[in-house]
Structure formats: structure tokens, C-alpha cells
VEXKETI-984272 format. One record per residue: x, y, z of N, C-alpha, C in turn; residue number from 1; residue in one letter. Coordinates in steps of 0.05 Angstrom, whole numbers, plus 5000, padded with zeros to 4 digits. Layout:
BEGIN
+------+------+------+------+------+------+------+------+------+-----+------+
|   nx |   ny |   nz |  cax |  cay |  caz |   cx |   cy |   cz |  nr | rest |
+------+------+------+------+------+------+------+------+------+-----+------+
|    X |    Y |    Z |    X |    Y |    Z |    X |    Y |    Z | NUM |    A |
...
+------+------+------+------+------+------+------+------+------+-----+------+
This chain:
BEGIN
+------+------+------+------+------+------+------+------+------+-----+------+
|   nx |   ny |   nz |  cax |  cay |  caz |   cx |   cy |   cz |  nr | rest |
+------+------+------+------+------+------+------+------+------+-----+------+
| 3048 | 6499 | 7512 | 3038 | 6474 | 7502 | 3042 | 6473 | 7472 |   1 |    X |
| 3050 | 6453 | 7462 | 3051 | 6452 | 7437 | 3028 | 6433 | 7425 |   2 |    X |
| 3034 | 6441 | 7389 | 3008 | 6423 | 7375 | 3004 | 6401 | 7387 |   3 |    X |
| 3025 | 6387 | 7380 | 3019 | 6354 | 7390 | 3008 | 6351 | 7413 |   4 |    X |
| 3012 | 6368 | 7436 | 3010 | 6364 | 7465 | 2973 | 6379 | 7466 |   5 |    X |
| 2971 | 6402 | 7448 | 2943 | 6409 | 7445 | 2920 | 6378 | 7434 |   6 |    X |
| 2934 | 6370 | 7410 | 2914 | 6357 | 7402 | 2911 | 6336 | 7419 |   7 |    X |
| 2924 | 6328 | 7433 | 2924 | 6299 | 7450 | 2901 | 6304 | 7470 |   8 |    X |
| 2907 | 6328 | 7478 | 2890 | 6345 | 7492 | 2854 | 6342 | 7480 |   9 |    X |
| 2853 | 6356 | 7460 | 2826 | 6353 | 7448 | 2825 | 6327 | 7441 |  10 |    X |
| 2830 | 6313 | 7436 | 2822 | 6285 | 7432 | 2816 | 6263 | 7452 |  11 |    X |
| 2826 | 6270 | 7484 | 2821 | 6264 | 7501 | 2794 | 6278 | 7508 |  12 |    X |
| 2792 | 6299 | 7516 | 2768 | 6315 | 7525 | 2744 | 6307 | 7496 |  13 |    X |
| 2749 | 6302 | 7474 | 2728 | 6295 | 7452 | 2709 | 6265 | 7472 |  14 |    X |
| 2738 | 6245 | 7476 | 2730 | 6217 | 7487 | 2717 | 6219 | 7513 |  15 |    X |
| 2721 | 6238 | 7530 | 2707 | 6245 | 7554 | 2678 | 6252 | 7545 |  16 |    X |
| 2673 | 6272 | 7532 | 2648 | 6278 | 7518 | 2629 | 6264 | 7517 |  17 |    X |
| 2634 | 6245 | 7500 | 2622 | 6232 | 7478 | 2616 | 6205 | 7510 |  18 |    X |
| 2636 | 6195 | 7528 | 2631 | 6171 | 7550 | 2612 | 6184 | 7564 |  19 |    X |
| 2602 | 6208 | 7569 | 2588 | 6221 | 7586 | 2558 | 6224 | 7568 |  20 |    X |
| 2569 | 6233 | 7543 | 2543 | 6235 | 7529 | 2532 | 6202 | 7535 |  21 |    X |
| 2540 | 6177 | 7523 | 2532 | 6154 | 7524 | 2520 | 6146 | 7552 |  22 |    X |
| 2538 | 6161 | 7565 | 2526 | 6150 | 7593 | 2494 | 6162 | 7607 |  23 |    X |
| 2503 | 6181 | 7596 | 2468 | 6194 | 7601 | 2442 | 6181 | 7575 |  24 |    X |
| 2451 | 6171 | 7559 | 2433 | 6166 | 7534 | 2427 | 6141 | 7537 |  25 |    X |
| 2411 | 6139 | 7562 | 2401 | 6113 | 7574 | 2385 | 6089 | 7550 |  26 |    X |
| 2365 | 6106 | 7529 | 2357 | 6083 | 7511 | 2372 | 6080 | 7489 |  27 |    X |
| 2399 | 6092 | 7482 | 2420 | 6091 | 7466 | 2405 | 6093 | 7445 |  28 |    X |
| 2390 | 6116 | 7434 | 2385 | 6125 | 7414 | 2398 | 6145 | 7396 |  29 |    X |
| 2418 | 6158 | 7411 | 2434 | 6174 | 7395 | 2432 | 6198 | 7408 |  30 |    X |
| 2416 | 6207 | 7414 | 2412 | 6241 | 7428 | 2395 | 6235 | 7457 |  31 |    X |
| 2399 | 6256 | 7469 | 2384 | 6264 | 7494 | 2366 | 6274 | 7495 |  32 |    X |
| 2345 | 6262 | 7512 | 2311 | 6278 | 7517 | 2323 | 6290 | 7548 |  33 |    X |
| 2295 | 6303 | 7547 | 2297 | 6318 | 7574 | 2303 | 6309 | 7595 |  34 |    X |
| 2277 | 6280 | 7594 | 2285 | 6264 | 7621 | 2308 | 6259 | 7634 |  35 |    X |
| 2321 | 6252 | 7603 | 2353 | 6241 | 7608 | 2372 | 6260 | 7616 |  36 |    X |
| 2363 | 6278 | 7611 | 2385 | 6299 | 7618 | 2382 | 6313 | 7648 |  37 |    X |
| 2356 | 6307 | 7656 | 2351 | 6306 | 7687 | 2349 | 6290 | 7699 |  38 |    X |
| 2347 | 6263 | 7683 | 2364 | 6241 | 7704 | 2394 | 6250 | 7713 |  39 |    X |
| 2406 | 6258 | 7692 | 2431 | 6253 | 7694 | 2442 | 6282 | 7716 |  40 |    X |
| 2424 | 6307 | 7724 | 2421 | 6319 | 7739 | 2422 | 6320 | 7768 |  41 |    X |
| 2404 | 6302 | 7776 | 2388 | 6293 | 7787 | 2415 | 6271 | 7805 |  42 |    X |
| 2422 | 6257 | 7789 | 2451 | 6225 | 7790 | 2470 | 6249 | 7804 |  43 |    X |
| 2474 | 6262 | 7797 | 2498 | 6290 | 7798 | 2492 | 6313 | 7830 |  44 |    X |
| 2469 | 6307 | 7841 | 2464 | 6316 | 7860 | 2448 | 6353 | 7856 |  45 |    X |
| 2444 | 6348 | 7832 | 2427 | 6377 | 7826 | 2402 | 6376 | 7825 |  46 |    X |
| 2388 | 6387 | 7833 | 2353 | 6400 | 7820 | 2353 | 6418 | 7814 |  47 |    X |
| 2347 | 6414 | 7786 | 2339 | 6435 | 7768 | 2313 | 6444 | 7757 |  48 |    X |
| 2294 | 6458 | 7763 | 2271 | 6467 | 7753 | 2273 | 6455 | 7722 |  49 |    X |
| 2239 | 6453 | 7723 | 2233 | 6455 | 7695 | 2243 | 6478 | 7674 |  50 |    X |
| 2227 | 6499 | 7685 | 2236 | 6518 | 7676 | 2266 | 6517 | 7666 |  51 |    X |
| 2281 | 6511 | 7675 | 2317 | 6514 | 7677 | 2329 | 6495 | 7649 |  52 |    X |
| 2310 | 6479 | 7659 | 2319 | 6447 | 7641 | 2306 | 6457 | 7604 |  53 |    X |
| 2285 | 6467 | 7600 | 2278 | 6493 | 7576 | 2301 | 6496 | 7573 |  54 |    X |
| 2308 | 6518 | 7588 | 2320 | 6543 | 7583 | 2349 | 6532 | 7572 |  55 |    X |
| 2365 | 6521 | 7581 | 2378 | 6493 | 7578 | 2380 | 6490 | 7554 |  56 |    X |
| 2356 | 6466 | 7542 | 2346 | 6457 | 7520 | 2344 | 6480 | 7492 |  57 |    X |
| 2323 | 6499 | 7504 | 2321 | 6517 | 7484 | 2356 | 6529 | 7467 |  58 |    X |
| 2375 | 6537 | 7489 | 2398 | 6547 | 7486 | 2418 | 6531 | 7460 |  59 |    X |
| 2419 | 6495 | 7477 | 2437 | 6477 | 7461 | 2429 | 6468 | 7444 |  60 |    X |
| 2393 | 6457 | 7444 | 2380 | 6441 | 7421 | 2375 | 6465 | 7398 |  61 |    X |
| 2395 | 6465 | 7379 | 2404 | 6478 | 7355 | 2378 | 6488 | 7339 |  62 |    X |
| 2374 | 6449 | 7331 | 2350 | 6448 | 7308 | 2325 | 6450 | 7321 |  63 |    X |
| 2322 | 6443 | 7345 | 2297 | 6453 | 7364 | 2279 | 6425 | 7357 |  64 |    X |
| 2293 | 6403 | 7364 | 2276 | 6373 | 7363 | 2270 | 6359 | 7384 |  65 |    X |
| 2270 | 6371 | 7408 | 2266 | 6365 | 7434 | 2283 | 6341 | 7433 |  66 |    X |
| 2310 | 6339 | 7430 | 2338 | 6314 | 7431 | 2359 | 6339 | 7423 |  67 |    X |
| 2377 | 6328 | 7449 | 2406 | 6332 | 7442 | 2420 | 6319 | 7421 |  68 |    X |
| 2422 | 6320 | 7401 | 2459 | 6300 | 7392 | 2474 | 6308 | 7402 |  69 |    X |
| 2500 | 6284 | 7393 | 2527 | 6286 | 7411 | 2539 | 6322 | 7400 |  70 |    X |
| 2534 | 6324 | 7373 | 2541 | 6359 | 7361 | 2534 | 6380 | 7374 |  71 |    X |
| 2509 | 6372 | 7381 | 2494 | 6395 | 7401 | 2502 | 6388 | 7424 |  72 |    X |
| 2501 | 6365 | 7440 | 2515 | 6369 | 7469 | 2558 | 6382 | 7472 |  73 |    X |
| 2562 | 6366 | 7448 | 2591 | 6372 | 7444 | 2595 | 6410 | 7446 |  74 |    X |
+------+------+------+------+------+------+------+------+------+-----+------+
């Protein structure tokens, strides 16, 4: 694969991201709460414990503000 063929690459998968992030960020506030992120679970055919959905949270939410941003979900 070459550069060009890489970056096209990441810039596609960036725009996937970011439609998925939006799509779960049901009150379009910019980041993800929990709910949202187990709705979007939940839409997807999974149950996930509380517990899990933490553990989850604790891992990606960086600054620890109970919200994803798109940086932290990215």
C-alpha cells in the first residue's frame, strides 16, 4: 500500500468514526453519556452489564467527565 492509498484509507475510517460517533450522540451535544453508549449497545444486539459499561468508560473517558468526545471515542 502506498502513502496516498494509506491516507485515503485513514480519512475514510476517520469519516466512519466520527458518522457512528454522531449516530449514537442522540442529543447532539458533542460527546457520549453512558446511556448513549448503551443504547447504542443495546441497537447492536449486545447486553452489557453495568459493571462492563464502567469499565468501558473508566478505560476511554481520558479526563474522567462521565462523556465521551469524538478524541476519546476516536
Amino acid at each position: 500500500m502506498c502513502l496516498k492509498e494509506f491516507q485515503t484509507f485513514v480519512k475514510h475510517t476517520e469519516r466512519e468514526l466520527l458518522s457512528l460517533f454522531d449516530s449514537i450522540d442522540r442529543n447532539h451535544d458533542g460527546s457520549l453519556d453512558k446511556d448513549e453508549v448503551a443504547s447504542a449497545f443495546r441497537q447492536a444486539g449486545l447486553i452489557v452489564s453495568n459493571a462492563k459499561l464502567d469499565s468501558f468508560f473508566d478505560k476511554i473517558d481520558t479526563n474522567h467527565d462521565g462523556h465521551l468526545s469524538f478524541e476519546e471515542w476516536r
